[in-house]
C-alpha positions in Angstrom: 38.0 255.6 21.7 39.6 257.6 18.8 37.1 258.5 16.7 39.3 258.9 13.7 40.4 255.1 13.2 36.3 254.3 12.6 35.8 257.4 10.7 39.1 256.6 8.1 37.9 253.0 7.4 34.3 254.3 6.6 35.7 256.9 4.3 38.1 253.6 2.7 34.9 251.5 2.4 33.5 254.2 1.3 35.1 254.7 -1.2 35.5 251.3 -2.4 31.9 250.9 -2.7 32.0 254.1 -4.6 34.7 253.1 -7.2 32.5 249.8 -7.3 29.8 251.2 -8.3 31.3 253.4 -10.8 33.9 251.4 -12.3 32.3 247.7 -12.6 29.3 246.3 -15.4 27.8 243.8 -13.5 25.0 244.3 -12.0 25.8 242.0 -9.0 29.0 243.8 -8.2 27.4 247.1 -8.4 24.7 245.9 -5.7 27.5 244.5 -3.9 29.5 248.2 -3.8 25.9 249.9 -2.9 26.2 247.2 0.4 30.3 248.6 0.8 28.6 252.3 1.0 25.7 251.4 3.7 27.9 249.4 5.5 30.3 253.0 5.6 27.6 254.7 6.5 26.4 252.1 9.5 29.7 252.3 10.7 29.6 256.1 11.4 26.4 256.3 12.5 27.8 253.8 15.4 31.3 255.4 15.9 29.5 258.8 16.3 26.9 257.3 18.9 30.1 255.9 20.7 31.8 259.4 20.6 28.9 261.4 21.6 27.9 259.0 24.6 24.3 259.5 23.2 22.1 258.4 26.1 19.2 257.7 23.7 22.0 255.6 20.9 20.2 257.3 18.0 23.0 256.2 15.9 22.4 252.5 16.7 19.1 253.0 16.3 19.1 254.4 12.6 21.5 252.0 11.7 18.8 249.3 12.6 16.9 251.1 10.0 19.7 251.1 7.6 20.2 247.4 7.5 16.6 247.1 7.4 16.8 249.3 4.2 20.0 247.7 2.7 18.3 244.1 3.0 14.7 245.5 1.2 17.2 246.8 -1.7 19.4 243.8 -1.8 16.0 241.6 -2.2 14.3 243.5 -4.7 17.8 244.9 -6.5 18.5 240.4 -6.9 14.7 239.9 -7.8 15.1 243.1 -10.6 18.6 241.7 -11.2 17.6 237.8 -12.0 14.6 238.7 -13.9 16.7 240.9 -16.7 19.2 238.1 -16.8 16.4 235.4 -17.4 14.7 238.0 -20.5 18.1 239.7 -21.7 21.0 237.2 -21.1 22.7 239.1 -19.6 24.0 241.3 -16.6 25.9 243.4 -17.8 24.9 247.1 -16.9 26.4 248.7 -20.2 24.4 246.3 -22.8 21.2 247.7 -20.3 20.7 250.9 -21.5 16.5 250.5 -20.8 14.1 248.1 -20.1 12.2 248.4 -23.4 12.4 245.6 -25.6 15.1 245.6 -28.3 14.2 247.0 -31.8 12.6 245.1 -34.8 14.3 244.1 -37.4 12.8 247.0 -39.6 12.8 249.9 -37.3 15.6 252.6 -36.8 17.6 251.8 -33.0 18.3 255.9 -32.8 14.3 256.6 -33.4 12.9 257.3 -30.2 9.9 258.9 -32.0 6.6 257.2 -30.7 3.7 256.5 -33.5 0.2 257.6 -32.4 -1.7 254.6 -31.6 -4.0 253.9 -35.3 -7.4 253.0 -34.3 -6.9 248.9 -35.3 -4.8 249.5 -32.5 -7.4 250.5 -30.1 -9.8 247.9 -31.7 -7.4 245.1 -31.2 -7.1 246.1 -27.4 -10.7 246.4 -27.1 -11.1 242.0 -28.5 -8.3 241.6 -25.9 -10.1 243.0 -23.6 -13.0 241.3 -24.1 -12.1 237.8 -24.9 -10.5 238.4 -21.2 -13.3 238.9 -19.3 
C-alpha cells in the first residue's frame, strides 16, 4: 500500500477541520471540525502502523485511545455547549467572549477593574452561610 493516498486525505481532512474551526461561529460546527482533525490524525496513526508492519500495531492502539478521547470531548464539549445555549441564547462563539455574566445596567462593559469585597459583603456571605447549614 501507498502510503501517500492515506497521508494526502489526512492532510485534506485536516485541513478542513482546521478551516472549520477557524472560520465558523457556531459552537457545534466548531466541535464538529475538532472531530474532522482527530479523525486526520486516527487515520495516520493507522496508515503508518500499516506502512511500518509494526508487529506490536501501536498505531491502532493509540488510535483506540484517540477515539476514546474524541468521544470524552464530544460529551463534555455538547454538555458545556447546551448549557451556554440554555443561560445565553445562544451559540454563537463570537457573542461568547467569557462565561461571566453580562454587565448591569449601570456598570461600564470595558471596566474589568474588580472592587474589593466591602465587609456587608463578607457579612451577607457569612447569613448565607449560615441559614445553609
Amino acid at each position: 500500500m501507498h502510503l501517500a493516498y492515506p497521508a494526502v486525505l489526512a492532510v485534506l481532512l485536516f485541513c478542513t477541520g482546521l478551516y472549520g474551526v477557524l472560520a465558523r461561529r457556531n459552537a457545534i460546527l466548531v466541535l464538529m471540525s475538532v472531530e474532522l482533525m482527530l479523525n486526520a490524525v486516527n487515520l495516520n496513526l493507522v496508515a503508518f502502523d500499516v506502512w511500518l508492519r509494526d508487529t506490536l500495531h501501536t498505531g491502532q492502539a493509540l488510535t483506540l485511545f484517540t477515539i476514546t478521547i474524541a468521544a470524552a470531548e464530544i460529551g463534555i464539549g455538547l454538555a458545556i455547549v447546551l448549557l451556554v445555549h440554555r443561560n445565553r441564547g445562544t451559540a454563537d462563539v463570537d457573542k461568547l467572549r467569557d462565561l461571566a455574566d453580562p454587565p448591569s445596567a449601570g456598570q461600564d462593559p470595558m471596566d474589568d477593574s474588580m472592587a474589593a469585597p466591602t465587609d456587608n459583603d463578607a457579612d451577607q456571605a457569612r447569613r448565607v452561610r449560615r441559614q445553609t447549614a
